[in-house]
Residue, then its C-alpha position, 0 to 999 in steps of 0.5 A: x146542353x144550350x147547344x143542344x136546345x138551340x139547335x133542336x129548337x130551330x128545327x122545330x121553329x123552321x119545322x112549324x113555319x114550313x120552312x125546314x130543308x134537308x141541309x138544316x136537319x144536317x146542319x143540326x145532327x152535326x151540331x148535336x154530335x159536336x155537343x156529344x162530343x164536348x159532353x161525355x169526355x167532360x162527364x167520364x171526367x166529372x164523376x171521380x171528381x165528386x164519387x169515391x172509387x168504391x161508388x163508381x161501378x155502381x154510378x156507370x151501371x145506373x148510367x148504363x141502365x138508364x140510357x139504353x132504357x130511354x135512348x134505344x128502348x122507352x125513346x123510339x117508342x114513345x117518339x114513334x106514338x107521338x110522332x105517329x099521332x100527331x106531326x113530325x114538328x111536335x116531336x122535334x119540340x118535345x126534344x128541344x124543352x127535354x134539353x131545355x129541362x136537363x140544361x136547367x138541372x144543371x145548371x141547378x146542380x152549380x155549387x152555392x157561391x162565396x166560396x173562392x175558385x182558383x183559377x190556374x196561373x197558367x193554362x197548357x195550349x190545347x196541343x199539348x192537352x193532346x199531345x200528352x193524353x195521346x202519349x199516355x194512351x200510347x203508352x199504357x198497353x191495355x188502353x191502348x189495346x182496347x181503343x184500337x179493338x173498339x176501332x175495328x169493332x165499331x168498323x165491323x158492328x155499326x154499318x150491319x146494325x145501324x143501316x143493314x138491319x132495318x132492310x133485313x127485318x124489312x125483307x124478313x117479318x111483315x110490318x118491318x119498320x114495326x118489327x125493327x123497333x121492337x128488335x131495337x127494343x130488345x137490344x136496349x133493354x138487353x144493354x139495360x140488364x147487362x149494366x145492372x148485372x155487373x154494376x150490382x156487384x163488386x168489379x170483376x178480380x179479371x176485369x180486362x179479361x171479362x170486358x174483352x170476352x164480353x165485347x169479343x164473344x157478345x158480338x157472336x149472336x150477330x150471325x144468326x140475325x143475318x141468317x135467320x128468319x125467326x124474330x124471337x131468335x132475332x130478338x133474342x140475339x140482339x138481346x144477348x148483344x145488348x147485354x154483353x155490350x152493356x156490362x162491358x161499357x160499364x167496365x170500361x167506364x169504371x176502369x178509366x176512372x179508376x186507373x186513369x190519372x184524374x189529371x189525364x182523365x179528360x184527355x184520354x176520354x176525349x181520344x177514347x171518344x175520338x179514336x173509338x167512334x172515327x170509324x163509325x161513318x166509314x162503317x155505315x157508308x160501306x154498308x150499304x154497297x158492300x150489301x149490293x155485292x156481299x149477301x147480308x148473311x155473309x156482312x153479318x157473319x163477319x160482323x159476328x166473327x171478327x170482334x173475337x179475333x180482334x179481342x183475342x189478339x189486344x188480349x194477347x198483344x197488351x198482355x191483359x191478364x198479366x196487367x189485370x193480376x198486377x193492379x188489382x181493383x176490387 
């Protein structure tokens, strides 16, 4: 979170001296992805640690409703208003004070002092840290399975979504940059929903299953935002994809806590992190030619299509339902 303020804080100084160049804005979003980075590992760890295991469905669905209401839904809006009416510089320093408040809630959130820490009489290389969540992963099917099927998702979904849908909404609706904001919206209040559904109630008896249909068959709506002309059915479909993403990221948040060792915890959110997201650049770099030979409604088809097939097969491959039924959760 300091990170996090400095590094907003000076493209805000640097914005108001009239001094801010393209290569200090890279130069930020590569320190602030650094930050995230370090942030949701050391967090997915964090929460077993001071939550019993019957609270952390509940804990990832308050987690799941609150950042996609505020990051893709309340976030973009009230920047664009702020930004809107006054200048870009204002914006990026009301970012820098919210990240200087959340740091000062945590470091609220510091236990009282006097009571002894006890520091481990020998700490493992950082190598070994990785060799050993690596073989973990490696080793437990439906882990495995289900980073190798965010890999590939996340190649198929991010570019299309990301870079290709503001042109799509842009060619299709009048006031496109307007109507992409409110497609964005429905996708995080969707993806809200969905993580209040599931968390409202117990863990599913076929959890794994669930999770995988609900990423595999969520992401089937994708087709009609490349093919039609109709925003409530563009807005309904990413809709529908908000919510079945939703609902399966709280399962899968709520699975690595509890059937992950808490010693090998952080380990393996940190590869599930890296390995999930590693083909997330390579998909919104591709998109953008691809679309100059391939026409949207074909890039987003395929986008649609493909995860139903990837989720089929980790299903099949890691024999999740067998697993699920053996090591019940609920």
């Amino acid at each position: 979170e300091a990170v996090n303020t400095v590094a907003v804080a000076a493209v805000a100084l640097l914005g108001a001296t009239d001094r801010l160049q393209i290569w200090h804005m890279a130069v930020a979003a590569a320190v602030l992805g650094i930050a995230a980075a370090f942030f949701f590992p050391a967090y997915s760890a964090y929460l077993p640690r001071i939550l019993p295991a019957e609270q952390l469905l509940a804990a990832n669905g308050v987690e799941g409703v609150v950042r996609p209401v505020l990051q893709r839904a309340a976030g973009p809006a009230v920047a664009g208003v702020l930004v809107g009416a006054t200048f870009p510089t204002l914006g990026a320093g009301a970012v820098a004070v919210l990240f200087a408040l959340a740091l000062g809630l945590l470091v609220a959130t510091r236990p009282a002092t006097g009571r002894p820490v006890t520091e481990p009489t020998e700490r493992p290389h950082l190598l070994d840290d990785l060799r050993a969540g690596l073989r973990f992963v490696v080793g437990t099917p439906w882990l495995l399975a289900t980073v190798l099927f965010a890999t590939g998702a996340v190649l198929l979904i991010i570019g299309p979504i990301e870079v290709l849908l503001p042109f799509v909404t842009a060619e299709r609706f009048a006031d496109g940059a307007r109507m992409y904001g409110f497609a964005l919206t429905a996708y995080g209040i969707g993806g809200a929903l969905g993580a209040l559904a599931v968390s409202s109630g117990r863990l599913p008896r076929r959890y794994l299953t669930v999770m995988m249909l609900m990423w595999g068959l969520g992401s089937l709506p994708l087709v009609l935002v490349g093919a039609t002309w109709s925003f409530p059915v563009m807005a309904t479909a990413l809709f529908v994809i908000g919510v079945t993403d939703g609902a399966g990221m709280v399962i899968w948040g709520t699975l690595l806590q509890r059937r992950v060792p808490a010693a090998m915890l952080g380990r393996v959110s940190s590869l599930d992190f890296f390995v999930s997201l590693a083909l997330m650049p390579v998909s919104m770099a591709i998109a953008g030619p691809l679309s100059k030979v391939v026409s949207m409604q074909t890039i987003f088809t395929v986008a649609g299509l493909g995860p139903i097939v990837l989720a089929v097969i980790a299903l099949l491959a890691a024999r999740m339902p067998h697993d699920e039924i053996a090591h019940p959760l609920r």
